[in-house]
C-alpha positions as CSV (number, residue, x, y, z in Angstrom):
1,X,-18.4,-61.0,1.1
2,X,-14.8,-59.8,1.0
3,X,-14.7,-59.6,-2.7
4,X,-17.6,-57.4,-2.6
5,X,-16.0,-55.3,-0.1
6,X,-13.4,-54.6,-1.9
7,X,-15.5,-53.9,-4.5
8,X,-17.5,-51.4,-2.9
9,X,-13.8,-49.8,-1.8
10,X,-12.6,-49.6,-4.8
11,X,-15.5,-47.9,-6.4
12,X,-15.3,-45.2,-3.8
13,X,-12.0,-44.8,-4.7
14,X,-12.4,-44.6,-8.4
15,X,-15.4,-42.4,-7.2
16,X,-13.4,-40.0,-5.4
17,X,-10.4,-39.8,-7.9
18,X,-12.9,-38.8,-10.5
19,X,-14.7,-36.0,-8.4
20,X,-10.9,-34.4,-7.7
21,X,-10.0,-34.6,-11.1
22,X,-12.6,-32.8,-12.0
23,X,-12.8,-30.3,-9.4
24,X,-8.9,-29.5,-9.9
25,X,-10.4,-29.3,-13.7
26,X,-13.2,-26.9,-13.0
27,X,-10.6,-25.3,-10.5
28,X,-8.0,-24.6,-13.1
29,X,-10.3,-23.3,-15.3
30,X,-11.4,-20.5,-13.4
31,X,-7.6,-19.7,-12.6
32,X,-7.5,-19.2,-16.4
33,X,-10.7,-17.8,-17.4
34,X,-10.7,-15.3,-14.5
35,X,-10.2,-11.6,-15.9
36,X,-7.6,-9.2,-15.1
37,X,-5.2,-12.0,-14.1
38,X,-1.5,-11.7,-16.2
39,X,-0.4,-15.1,-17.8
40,X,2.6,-15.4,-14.7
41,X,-0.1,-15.7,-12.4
42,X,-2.4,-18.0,-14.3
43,X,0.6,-20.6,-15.1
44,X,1.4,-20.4,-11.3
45,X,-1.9,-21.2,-10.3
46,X,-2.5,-23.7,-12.6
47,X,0.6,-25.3,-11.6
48,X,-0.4,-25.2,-8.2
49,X,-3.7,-26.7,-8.1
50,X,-3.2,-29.6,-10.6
51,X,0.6,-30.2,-8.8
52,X,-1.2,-30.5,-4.8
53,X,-4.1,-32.8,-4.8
54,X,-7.1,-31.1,-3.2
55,X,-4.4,-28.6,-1.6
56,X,-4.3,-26.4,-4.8
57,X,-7.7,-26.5,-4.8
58,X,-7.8,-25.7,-1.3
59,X,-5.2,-22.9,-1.7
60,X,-7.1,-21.1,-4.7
61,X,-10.6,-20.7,-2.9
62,X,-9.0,-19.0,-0.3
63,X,-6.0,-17.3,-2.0
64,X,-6.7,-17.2,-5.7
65,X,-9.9,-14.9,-5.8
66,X,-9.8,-11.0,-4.7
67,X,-13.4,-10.8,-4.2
68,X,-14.4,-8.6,-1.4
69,X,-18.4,-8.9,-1.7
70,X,-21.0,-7.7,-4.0
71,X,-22.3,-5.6,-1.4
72,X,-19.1,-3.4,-0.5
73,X,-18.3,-3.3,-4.2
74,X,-22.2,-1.8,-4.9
75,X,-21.6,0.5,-1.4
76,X,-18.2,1.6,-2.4
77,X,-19.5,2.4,-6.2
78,X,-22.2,4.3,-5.1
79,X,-20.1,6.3,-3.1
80,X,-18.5,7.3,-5.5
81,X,-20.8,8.8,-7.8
82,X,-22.7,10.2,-4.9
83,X,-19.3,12.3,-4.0
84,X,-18.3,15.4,-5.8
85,X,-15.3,15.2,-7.0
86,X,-13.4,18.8,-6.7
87,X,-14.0,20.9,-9.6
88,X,-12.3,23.1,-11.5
89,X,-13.4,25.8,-9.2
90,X,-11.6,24.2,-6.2
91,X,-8.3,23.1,-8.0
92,X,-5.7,25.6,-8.5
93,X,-4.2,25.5,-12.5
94,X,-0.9,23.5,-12.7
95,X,1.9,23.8,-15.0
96,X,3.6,20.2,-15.3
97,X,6.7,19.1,-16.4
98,X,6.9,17.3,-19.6
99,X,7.8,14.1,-18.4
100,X,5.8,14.1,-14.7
101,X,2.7,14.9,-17.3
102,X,2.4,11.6,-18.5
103,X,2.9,10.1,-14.7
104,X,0.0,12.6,-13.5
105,X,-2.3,11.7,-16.5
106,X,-2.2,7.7,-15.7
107,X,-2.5,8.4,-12.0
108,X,-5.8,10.5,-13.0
109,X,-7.3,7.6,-15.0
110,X,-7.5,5.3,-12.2
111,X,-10.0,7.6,-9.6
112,X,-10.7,10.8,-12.2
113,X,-8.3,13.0,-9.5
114,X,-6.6,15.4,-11.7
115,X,-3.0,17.4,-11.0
116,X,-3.9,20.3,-8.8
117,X,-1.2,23.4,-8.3
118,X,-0.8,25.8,-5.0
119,X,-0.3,23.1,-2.5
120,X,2.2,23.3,0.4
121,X,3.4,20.2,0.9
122,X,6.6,19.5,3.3
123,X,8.1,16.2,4.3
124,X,8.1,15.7,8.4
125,X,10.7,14.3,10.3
126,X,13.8,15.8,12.6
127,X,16.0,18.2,11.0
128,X,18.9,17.2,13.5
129,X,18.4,13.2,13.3
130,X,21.5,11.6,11.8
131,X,21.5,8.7,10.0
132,X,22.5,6.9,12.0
133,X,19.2,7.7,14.4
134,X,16.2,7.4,11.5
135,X,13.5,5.9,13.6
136,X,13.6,10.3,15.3
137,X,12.4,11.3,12.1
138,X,8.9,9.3,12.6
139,X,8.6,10.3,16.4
140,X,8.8,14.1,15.1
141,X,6.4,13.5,12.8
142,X,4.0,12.2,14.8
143,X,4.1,15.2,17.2
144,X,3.0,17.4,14.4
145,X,0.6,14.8,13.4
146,X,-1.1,15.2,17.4
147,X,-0.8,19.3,17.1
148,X,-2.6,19.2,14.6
149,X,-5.4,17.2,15.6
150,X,-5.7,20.0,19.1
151,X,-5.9,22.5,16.7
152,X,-8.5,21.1,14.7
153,X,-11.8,23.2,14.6
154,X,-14.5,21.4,12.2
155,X,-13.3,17.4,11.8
156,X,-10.8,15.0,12.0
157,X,-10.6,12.3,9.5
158,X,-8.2,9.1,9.9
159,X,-7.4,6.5,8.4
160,X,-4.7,3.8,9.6
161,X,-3.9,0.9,8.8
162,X,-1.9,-0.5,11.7
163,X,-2.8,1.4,15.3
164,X,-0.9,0.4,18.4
165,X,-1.6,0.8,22.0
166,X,1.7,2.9,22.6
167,X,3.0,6.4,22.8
168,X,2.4,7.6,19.6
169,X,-1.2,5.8,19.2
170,X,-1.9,6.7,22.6
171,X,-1.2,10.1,21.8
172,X,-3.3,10.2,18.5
173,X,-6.0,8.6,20.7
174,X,-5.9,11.2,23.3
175,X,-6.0,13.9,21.0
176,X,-9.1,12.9,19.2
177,X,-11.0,12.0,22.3
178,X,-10.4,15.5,23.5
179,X,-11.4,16.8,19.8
180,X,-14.4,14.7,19.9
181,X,-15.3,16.3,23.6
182,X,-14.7,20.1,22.7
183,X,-17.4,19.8,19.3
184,X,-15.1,18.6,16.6
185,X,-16.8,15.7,15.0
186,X,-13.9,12.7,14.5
187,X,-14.4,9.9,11.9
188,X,-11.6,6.7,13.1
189,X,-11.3,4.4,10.3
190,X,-8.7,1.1,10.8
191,X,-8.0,-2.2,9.4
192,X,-9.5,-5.5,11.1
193,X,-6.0,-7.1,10.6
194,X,-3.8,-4.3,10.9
195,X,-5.5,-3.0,13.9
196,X,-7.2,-6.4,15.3
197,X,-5.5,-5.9,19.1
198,X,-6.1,-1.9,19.1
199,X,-9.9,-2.3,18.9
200,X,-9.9,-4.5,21.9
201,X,-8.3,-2.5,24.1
202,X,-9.5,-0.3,26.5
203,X,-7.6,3.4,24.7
204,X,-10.2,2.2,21.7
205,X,-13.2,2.2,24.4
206,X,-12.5,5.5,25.9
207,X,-12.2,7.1,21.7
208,X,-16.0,5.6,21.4
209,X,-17.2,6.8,24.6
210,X,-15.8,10.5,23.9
211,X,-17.5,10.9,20.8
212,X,-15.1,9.5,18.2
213,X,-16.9,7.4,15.2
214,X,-15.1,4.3,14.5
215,X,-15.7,1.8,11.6
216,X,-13.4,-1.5,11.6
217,X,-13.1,-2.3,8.0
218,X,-13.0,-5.5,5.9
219,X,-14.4,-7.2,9.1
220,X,-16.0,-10.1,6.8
221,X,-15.4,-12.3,4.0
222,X,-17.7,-13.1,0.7
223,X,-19.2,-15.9,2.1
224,X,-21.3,-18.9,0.4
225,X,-23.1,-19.6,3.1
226,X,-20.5,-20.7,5.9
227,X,-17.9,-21.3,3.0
228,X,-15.5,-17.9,3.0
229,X,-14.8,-17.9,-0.9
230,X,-12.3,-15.3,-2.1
231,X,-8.7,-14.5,-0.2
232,X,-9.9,-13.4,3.7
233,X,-6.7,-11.6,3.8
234,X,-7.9,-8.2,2.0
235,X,-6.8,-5.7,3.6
236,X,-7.3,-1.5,3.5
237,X,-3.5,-0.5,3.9
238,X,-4.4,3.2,3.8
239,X,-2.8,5.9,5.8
240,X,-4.6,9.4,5.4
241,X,-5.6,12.1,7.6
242,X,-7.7,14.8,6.6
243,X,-8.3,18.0,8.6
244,X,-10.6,20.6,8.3
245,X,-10.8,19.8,5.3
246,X,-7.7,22.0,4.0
247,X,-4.6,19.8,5.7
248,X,-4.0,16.3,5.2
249,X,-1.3,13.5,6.7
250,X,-0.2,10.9,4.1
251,X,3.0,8.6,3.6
252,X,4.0,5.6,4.8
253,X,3.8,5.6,8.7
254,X,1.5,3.8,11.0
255,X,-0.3,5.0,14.1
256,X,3.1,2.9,16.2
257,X,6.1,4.0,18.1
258,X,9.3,3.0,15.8
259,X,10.0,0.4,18.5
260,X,6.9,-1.2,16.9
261,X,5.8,-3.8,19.9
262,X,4.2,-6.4,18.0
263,X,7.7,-6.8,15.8
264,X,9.8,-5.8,18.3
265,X,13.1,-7.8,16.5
266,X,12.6,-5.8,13.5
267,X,12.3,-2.2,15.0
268,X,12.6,0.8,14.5
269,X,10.6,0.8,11.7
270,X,11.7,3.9,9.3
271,X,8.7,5.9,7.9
272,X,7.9,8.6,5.5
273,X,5.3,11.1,6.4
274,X,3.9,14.5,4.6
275,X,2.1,16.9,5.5
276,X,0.0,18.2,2.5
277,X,-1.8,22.0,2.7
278,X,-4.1,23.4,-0.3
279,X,-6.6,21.8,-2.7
280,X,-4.5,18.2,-2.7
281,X,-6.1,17.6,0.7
282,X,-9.7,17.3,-0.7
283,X,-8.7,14.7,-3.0
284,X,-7.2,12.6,0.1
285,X,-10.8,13.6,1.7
286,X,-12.1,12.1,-1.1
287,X,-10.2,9.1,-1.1
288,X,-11.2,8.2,3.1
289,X,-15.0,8.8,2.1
290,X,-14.9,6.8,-0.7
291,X,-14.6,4.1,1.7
292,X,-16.6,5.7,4.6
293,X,-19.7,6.0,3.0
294,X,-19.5,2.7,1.7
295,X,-18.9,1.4,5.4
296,X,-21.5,3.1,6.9
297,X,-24.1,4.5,4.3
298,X,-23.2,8.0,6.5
299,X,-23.7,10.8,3.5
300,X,-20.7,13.1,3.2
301,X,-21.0,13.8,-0.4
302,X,-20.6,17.3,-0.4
303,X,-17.3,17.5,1.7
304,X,-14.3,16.9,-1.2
305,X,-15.7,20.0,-3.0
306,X,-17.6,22.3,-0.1
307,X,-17.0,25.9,0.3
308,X,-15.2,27.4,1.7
309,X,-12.5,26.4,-1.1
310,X,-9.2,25.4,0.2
311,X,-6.0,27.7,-0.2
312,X,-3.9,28.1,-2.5
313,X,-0.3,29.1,-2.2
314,X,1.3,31.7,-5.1
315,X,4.4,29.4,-3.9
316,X,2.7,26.0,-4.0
317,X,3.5,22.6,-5.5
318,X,1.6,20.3,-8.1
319,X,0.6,17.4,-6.5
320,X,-1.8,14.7,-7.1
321,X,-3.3,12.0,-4.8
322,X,-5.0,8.6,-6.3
323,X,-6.0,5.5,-4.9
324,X,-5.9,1.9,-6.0
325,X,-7.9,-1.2,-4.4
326,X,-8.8,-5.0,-5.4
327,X,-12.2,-3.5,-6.2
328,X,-10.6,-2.0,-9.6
329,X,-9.9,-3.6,-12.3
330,X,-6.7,-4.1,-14.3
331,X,-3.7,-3.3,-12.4
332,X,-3.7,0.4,-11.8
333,X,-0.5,0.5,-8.9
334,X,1.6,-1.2,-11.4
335,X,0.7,1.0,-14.4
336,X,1.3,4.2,-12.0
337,X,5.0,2.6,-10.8
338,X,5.9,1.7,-14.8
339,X,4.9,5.0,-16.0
340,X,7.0,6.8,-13.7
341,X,10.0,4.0,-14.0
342,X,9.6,4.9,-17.8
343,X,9.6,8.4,-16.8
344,X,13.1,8.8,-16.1
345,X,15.5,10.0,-18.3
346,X,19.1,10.4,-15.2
347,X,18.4,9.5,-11.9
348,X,16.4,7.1,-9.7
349,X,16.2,6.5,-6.0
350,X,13.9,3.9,-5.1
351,X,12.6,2.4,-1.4
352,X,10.6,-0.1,-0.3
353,X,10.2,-2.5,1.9
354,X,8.6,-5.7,0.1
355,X,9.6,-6.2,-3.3
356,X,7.9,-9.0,-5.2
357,X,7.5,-7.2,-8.5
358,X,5.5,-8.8,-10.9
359,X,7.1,-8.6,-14.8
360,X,6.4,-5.3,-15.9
361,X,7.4,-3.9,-12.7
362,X,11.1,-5.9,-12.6
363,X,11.3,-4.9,-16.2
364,X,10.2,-1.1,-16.0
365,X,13.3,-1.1,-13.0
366,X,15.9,-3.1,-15.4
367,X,15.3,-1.3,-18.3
368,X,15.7,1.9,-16.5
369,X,19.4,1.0,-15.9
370,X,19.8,-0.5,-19.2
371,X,18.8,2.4,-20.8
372,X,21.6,4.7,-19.0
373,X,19.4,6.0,-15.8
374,X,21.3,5.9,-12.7
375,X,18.9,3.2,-10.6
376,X,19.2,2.9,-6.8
377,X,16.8,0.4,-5.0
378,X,16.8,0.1,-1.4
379,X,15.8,-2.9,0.7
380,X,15.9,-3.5,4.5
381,X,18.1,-6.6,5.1
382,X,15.8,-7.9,7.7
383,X,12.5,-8.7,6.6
384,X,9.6,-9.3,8.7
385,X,8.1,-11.3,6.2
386,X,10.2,-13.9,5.3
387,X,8.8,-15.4,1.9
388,X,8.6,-12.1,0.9
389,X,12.2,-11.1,1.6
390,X,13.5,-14.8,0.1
391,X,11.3,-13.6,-2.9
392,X,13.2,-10.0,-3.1
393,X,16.8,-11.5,-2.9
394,X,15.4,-14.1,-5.9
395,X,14.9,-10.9,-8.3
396,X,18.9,-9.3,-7.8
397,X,20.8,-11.2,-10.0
398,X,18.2,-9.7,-12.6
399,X,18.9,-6.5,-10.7
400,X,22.4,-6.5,-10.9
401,X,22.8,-8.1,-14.3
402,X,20.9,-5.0,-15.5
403,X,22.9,-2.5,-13.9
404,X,20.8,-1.4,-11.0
405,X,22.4,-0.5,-7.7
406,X,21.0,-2.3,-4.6
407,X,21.7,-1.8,-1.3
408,X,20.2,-3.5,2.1
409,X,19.4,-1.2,4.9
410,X,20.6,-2.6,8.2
411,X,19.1,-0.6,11.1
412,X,15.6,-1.3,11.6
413,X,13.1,-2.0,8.6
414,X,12.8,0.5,6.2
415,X,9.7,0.7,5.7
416,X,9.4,3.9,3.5
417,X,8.4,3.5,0.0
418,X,9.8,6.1,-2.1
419,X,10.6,6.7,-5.8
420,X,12.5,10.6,-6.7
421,X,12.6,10.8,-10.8
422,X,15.8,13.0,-12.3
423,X,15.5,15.6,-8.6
424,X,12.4,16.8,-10.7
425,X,9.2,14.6,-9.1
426,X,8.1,12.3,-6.8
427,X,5.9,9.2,-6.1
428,X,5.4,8.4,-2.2
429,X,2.7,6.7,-0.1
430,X,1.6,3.7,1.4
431,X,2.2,1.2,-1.7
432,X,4.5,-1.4,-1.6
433,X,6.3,-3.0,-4.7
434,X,4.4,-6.2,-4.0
435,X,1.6,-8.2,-5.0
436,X,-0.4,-7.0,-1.9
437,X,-0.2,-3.4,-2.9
438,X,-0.2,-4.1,-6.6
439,X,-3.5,-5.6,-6.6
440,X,-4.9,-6.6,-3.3
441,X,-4.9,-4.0,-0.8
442,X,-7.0,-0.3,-0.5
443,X,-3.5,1.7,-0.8
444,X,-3.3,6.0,-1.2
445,X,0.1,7.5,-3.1
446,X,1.0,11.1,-3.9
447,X,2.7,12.7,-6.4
448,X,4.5,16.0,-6.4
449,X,6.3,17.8,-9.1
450,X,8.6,20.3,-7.4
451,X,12.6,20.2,-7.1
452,X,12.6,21.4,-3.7
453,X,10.3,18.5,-2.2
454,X,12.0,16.1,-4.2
455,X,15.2,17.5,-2.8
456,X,14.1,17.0,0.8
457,X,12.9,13.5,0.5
458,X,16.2,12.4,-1.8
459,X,18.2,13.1,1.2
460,X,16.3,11.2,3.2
461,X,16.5,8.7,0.9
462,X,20.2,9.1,0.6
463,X,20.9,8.8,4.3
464,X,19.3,5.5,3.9
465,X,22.4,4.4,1.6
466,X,25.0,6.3,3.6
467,X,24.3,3.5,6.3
468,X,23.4,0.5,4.1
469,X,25.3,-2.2,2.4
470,X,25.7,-2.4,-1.6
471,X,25.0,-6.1,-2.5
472,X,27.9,-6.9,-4.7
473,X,27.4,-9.0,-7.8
474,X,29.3,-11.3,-7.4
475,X,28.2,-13.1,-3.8
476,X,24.5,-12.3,-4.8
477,X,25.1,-14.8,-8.2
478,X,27.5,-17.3,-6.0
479,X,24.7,-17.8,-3.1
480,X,24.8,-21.7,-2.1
481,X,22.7,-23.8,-4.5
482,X,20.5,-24.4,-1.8
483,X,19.8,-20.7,-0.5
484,X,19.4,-20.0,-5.0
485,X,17.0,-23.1,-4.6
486,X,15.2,-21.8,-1.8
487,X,15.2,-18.2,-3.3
488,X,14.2,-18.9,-7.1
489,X,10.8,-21.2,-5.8
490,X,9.4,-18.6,-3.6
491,X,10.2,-15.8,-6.6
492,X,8.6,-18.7,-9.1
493,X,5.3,-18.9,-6.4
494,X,5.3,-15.1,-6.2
495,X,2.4,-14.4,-8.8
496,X,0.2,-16.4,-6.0
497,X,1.6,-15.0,-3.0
């Protein structure tokens, strides 16, 4: 009896051993075969899931796929060829520079948005704030944001996607519950993630009970029956407000205070936001209904190009908005970034706050120095995401080998995410330089081609540096072997972060 026991043991286990060797098998596969993924992230994964018995497996179903249903992908498709886009009609003519022309043209592939002229478009903040005091620039901002919501006559669109229960998203909250009670019909879109404690609390009731519409997006998972298959981490990063249809809010900043409660340790969180006047606010109309109408099957097709048509300014801007999300394929965010990397030809000034680049991305930003172009990145030196910071400080040496200028921002995180090309044009919005934004999250950007915007937000970006520290060279290449160690696996692991 004992030798048949151990029999029957040992043919489980030979049983067993088999089925996980071919599942990792079948597992790796996919990771190969699946499109749209580069070959950095295909060896990582691969690497992963035959190195970590059953936990690579593990790890890929819930991390490796960017599904995010059959259904929202069908809803958010239709939507979009239900909605007019806005026609020639409603778009003012545009004269481009030569080099921003070929930035404008790849940001116009990815949602059929073209470059639209006569826009105002100014970037908010405190005139009088030092920089020393950044976090004033995103409370003034904010106030303009609320002024214009009491002044709104027609609707309020917005889009967030982190909303907290503070002064500032109290404020916002207030302000489109009394919109909501005078006629003006409000449309509240937020993140389940970003948002998850707003929507419990009892500022979110009152919205609902005055009249505001809410929708809490990418609430679910693609599911096999109870099985979630796909990453449950999607997430719609997207920070718009439309107006009236004629004045739209974009940038980088969140419905919070800069004191940023749920983070407290790495406040004030520094933000960029714009307010955009003139035909470019359609297109970031566009852009929110893409995703409303997919959410909630309400038809507002004709909005993006309805009459009246917005104004346009004989002293306006060209300016462009465009959207990216996992439901597209290729990598769009990272062809928009390289293209405008490529674009420069003296100067650039770069922020953001999460920097996991993937290839083209690093190499776009060294080439740019190697090539003679003045490059200035800016990171905060606190991160509040830790792998992701270990992964930023993995790529400097690169940096820094190359030529590129890097500094660390110590007041707060800089959350800003900012690119100025040659004091000629600009790319701004909610993207990060990070796997999230370059292929998983619902992000919006702007560009604008005009000197005197690009002006306004270089010295904002400047008075970042005035207060950071450069990273010299040599300590960033002498780190201790085991911070380098720590560093160089988390940038190796980055393709599946």
């Amino acid at each position: 009896m004992p030798s048949l026991f151990g029999w029957q043991t040992g043919w489980v286990s030979t049983t067993f051993s088999a089925v996980v060797f071919v599942a990792h098998l079948v597992v790796a596969a996919r990771a190969i075969t699946r499109p749209g993924r580069t070959p950095a992230s295909r060896v990582a994964w691969v690497a992963v899931i035959m190195t970590l018995p059953l936990v690579g497996i593990l790890a890929y179903l819930l991390l490796g796929e960017t599904s995010i249903g059959r259904r929202r992908v069908a809803g958010l498709r239709s939507a979009e060829q239900r909605l007019a886009l806005p026609t020639a009609d409603t778009l003012a003519p545009v004269n481009l520079p030569t080099r921003a022309s070929e930035v404008f043209r790849a940001a116009a592939a990815i949602n059929g948005l073209q470059p639209t002229g006569g826009n105002r478009i100014a970037l908010l903040g405190d005139p009088d704030a030092p920089p020393t005091e950044p976090a004033r620039n995103s409370v003034a901002s904010m106030d303009v944001l609320v002024a214009a919501i009491d002044a709104a006559r027609d609707h309020v669109h917005v889009c967030f996607y982190i909303w907290l229960d503070d002064h500032a998203g109290g404020a916002v909250a207030a302000a489109l519950s009394a919109a909501a009670r005078r006629g003006v019909r409000c449309r509240v879109m937020v993140d389940a993630l970003g948002s998850r404690r707003f929507v419990r609390t009892q500022t979110w009731r009152d919205m609902v009970e005055a009249g505001v519409h809410t929708v809490v997006t990418l609430d679910d998972t693609p599911r096999i029956g109870n099985l979630a298959v796909g990453r449950p981490d999607l997430r719609n990063h997207r920070k718009i407000v439309v107006i009236d249809n004629d004045l739209a809010f974009v940038g980088s900043q969140n419905c919070a205070d800069p004191e940023f409660r749920t983070e407290p340790a790495y406040a004030p969180w520094i933000d960029l936001l714009f307010r955009c006047e003139g035909p470019v606010a359609r297109q970031a109309q566009y852009l929110f209904l893409t995703t409303w109408m997919a959410e909630t099957g309400e038809d507002l097709a004709g909005l993006p190009a309805a009459d009246p048509p917005p104004p346009r300014f004989d002293d306006g801007v060209a300016a462009q908005v465009f959207g990216t999300g996992p439901d597209q394929p290729g990598d769009p965010m990272t062809d928009a970034f390289v293209t405008t990397l490529y674009a420069a030809r003296s100067e650039l000034l770069i922020t953001t706050p999460y920097f996991v680049p993937d290839a083209a991305l690093l190499g776009a930003i060294c080439g740019a120095a190697r090539r003679g172009v003045r490059t200035r990145i800016v990171f905060p030196a606190r991160n509040n995401s830790r792998l992701v910071g270990l992964a930023a400080r993995s790529t400097y040496p690169a940096l820094l080998d190359a030529g590129v200028e890097v500094y660390e921002f110590p007041l707060g995180l800089l959350h800003s995410k900012s690119i100025t090309v040659d004091g000629e044009f600009t790319l701004v919005g909610s993207s990060n330089m990070d796997r999230r934004s370059l292929q998983l999250n619902f992000e919006n950007n702007l560009i604008v081609a005009d000197r005197v915007l690009t002006a306004a937000i270089r010295e904002r970006q400047e008075s970042y540096v005035t207060v950071s520290d450069a990273v010299a060279h040599g300590p960033a290449l002498s780190s201790p072997f085991w911070a380098r160690l720590v560093q160089n696996t988390v940038g190796m692991l980055a393709p599946v972060l």
